[in-house]
DOLUMTOR-10086 format. One line per field, with one value per residue (C-alpha): z, x, y. Coordinates in steps of 0.02 Angstrom, whole numbers, plus 50000, padded with zeros to 5 digits. Last residue first. Layout:
# residues N
up Z, ...
east X, ...
north Y, ...
# end
This chain:
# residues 308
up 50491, 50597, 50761, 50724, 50697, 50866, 50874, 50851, 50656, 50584, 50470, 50445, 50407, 50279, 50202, 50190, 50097, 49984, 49953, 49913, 49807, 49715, 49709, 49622, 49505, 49423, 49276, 49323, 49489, 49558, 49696, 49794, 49772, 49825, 49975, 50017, 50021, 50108, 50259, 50268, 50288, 50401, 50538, 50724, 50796, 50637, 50575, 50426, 50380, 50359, 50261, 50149, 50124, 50109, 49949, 49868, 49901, 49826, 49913, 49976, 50082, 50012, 49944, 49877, 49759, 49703, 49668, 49588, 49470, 49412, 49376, 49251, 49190, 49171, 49256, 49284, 49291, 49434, 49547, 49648, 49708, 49780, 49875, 49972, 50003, 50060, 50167, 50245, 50280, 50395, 50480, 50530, 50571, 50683, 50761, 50819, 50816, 50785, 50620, 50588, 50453, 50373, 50366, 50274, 50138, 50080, 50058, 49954, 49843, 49841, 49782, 49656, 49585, 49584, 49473, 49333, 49323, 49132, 49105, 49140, 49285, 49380, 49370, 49565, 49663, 49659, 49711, 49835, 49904, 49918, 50011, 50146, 50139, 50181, 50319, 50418, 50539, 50560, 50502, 50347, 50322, 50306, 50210, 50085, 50077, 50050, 49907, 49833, 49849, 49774, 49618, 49497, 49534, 49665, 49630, 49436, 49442, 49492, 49513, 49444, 49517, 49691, 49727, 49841, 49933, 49943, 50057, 50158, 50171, 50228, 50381, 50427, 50447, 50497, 50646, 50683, 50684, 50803, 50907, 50901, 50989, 50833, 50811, 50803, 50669, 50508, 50442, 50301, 50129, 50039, 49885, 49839, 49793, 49610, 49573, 49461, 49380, 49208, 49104, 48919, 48793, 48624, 48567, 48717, 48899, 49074, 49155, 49340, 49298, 49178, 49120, 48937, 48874, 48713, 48617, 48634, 48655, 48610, 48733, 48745, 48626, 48735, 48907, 48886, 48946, 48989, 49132, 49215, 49399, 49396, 49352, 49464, 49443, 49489, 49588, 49762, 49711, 49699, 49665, 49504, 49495, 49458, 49284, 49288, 49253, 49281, 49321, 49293, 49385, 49322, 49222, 49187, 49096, 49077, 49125, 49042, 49130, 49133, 48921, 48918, 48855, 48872, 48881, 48861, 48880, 48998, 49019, 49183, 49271, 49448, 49593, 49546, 49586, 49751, 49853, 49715, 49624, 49661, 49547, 49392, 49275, 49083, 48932, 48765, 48608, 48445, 48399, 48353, 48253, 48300, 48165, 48136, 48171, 48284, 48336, 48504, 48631, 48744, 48868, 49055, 49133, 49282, 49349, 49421, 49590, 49618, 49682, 49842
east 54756, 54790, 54803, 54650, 54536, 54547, 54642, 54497, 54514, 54308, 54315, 54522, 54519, 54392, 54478, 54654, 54564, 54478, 54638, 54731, 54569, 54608, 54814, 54792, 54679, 54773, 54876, 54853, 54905, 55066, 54977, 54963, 55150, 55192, 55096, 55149, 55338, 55303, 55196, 55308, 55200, 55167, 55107, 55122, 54994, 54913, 54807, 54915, 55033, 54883, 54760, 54922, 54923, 54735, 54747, 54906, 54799, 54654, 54492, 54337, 54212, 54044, 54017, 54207, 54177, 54026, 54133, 54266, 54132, 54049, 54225, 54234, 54064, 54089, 53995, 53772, 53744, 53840, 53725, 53600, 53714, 53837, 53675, 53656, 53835, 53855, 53683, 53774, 53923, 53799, 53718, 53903, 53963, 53808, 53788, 53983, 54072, 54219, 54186, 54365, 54436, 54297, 54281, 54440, 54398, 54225, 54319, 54455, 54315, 54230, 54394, 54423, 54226, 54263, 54414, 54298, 54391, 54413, 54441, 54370, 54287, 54114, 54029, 54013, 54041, 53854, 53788, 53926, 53890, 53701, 53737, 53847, 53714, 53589, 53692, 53741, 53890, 53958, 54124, 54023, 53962, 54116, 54195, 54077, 54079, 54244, 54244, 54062, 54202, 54353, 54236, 54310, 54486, 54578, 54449, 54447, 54623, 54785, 54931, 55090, 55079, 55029, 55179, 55247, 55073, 55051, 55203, 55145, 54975, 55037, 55166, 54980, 54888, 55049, 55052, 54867, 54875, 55000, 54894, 54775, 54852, 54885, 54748, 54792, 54796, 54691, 54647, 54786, 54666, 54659, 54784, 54736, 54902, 54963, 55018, 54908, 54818, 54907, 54855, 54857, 54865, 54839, 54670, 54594, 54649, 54609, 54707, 54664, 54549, 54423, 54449, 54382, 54407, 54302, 54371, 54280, 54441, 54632, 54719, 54901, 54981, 54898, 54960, 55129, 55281, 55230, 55282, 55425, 55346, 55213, 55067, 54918, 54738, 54631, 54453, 54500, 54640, 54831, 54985, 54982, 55183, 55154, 55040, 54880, 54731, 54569, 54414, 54242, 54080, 53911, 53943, 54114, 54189, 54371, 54460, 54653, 54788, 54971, 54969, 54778, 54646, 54455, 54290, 54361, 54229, 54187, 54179, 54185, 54241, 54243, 54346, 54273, 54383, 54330, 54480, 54604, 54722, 54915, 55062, 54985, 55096, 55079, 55098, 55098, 55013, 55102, 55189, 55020, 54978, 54864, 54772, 54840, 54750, 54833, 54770, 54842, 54753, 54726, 54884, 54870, 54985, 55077, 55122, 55281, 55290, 55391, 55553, 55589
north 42599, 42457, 42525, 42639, 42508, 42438, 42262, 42104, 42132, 42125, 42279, 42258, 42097, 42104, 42257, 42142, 42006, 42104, 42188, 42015, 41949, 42124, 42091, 41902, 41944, 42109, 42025, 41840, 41769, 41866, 41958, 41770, 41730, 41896, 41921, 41714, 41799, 41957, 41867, 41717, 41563, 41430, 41572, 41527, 41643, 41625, 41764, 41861, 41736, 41596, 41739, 41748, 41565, 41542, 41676, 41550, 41397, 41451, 41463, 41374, 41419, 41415, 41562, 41581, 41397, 41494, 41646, 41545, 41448, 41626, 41708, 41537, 41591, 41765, 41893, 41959, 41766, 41739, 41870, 41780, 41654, 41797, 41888, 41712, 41714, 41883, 41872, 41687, 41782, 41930, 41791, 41708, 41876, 41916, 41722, 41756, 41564, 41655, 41696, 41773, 41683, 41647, 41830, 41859, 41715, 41791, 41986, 41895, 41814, 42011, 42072, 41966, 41977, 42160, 42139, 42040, 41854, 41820, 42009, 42157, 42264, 42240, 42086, 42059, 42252, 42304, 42143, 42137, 42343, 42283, 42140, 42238, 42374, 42253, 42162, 42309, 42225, 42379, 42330, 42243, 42404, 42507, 42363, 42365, 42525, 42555, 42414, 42547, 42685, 42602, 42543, 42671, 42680, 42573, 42444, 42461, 42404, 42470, 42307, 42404, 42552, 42462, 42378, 42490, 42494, 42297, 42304, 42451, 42388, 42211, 42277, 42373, 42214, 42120, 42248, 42238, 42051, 42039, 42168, 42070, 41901, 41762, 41622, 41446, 41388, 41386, 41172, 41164, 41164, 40986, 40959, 40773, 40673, 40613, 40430, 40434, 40575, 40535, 40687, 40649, 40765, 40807, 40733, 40729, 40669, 40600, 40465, 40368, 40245, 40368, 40531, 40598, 40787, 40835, 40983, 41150, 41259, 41158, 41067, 41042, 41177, 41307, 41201, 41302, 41263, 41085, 40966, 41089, 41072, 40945, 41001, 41074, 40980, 41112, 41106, 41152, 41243, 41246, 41350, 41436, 41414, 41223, 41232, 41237, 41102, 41180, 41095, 41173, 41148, 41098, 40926, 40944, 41105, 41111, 41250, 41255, 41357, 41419, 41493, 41483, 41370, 41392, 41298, 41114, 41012, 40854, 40659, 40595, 40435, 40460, 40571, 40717, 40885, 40959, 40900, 40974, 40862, 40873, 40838, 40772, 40724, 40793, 40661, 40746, 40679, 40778, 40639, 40544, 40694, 40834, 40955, 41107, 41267, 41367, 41499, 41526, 41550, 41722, 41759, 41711, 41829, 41754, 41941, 41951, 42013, 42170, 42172, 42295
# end
């Protein structure tokens, strides 16, 4: 069975040349998240990567990516084969304008026009439990003989404060639910902290399976609460997907596994959108995927021993 390939995002280049008029490139927007602002802004670049570049605006932060990143409430995804890499495109710090339609700096111009607005696909209908039981475990095995590759700090050192979490979110203990998050957010390297992965994943499997239940939906609103006390112990653009996660909004690529997983008509393959989702970034992609699958399993409407 292949492994996922990791879309690494590499730091910047250092290149220090200053732009020429040949230099400008013009990228197409494909798709524009829902969140992104719809007026004239003016914003920062705070960091450029090989597939994406976050710029700051106002208090949230918009990142253009490249097609294979799939889309995002606040991203503005390229058309496929626009740039090979977005480092030679933007540079750190410089001063991003967009205004009727085109947004640029001093190397690049993004022409937002004709491009659509990505908005999430409204979950279906919801698949019998023991449906979900079977993808549950079909999932684990998959993830499983990939796992050598995609270890982080929550298969290691935070694997028993993640158990806990789910442990008490399965018992629907909201203190030791919010303690476990508090504990979880900040922890591990990197631009997006592995515990802040798995705790996004963890949001998007219980909005899954609210179900109108005034204990779940109590319990979410502790997670969220506990989330928007803690941003300012991790990064800032870890700090913009865990806000986007405490209110309900997730990538495409997560939403697409959640979709193969719950649906009773899924849109998705199960092994294909797994491997699409566990390919984002080095070890990203794989936590939100086990937060994800632990959420499930706490609040799965099949007994907890036909999925494990």
């Amino acid at each position: 069975m292949a492994v996922p390939a990791p879309v690494h995002y590499p730091p910047p280049l250092n290149d220090a040349r200053a732009p020429t008029a040949t230099d400008r490139v013009s990228l197409a927007v494909e798709t524009i998240g829902h969140l992104v602002p719809r007026t004239a802004f003016i914003g920062r670049v705070h960091s450029t990567f090989a597939h994406a570049c976050n710029i700051e605006c106002d208090s949230t932060l918009i990142t253009v990516v490249t097609a294979a990143a799939g889309n995002g409430p606040t991203s503005l995804r390229l058309r496929a084969g626009s740039v090979p890499d977005l480092r030679r495109c933007f540079e750190d710090g410089e001063t991003i304008r967009g205004r009727g339609g085109v947004a640029g700096g001093a190397r690049a111009t993004l022409q937002l026009t004709p491009a659509t607005v990505w908005h999430p696909v409204p979950a279906g209908v919801p698949a019998p439990g023991e449906a979900v039981a079977a993808r549950l475990r079909r999932a684990a095995s998959i993830v499983a003989g990939w796992q050598g590759r995609l270890r982080s700090v929550i298969d290691r050192e935070a694997a028993a404060v993640a158990s806990a979490l789910t442990e008490a979110c399965a018992a629907l203990d909201t203190a030791r639910a919010a303690q476990a998050v508090a504990r979880l957010i900040g922890w591990g390297e990197g631009l997006t902290p592995s515990g802040d992965d798995f705790v996004i994943g963890v949001c998007a499997g219980f909005d899954g399976l609210l179900d109108d239940d005034a204990r779940r939906t109590a319990l979410r609103r502790a997670l969220s609460a506990t989330i928007g006390a803690s941003l300012s112990r991790t990064t800032r653009i870890s700090a913009h997907h865990l806000q986007l996660a405490a209110h309900g909004h997730y990538s495409e690529p997560l939403l697409d596994v959640r979709d193969a997983l719950l649906s009773v008509d899924p849109s998705h393959a199960l092994e294909d959108a797994l491997r699409r989702a566990c390919a984002l970034g080095a070890t990203s992609g794989a936590d939100m995927v086990a937060g994800l699958l632990a959420a499930l399993r706490a609040w799965s409407p099949a007994p907890m021993e036909a999925i494990v």
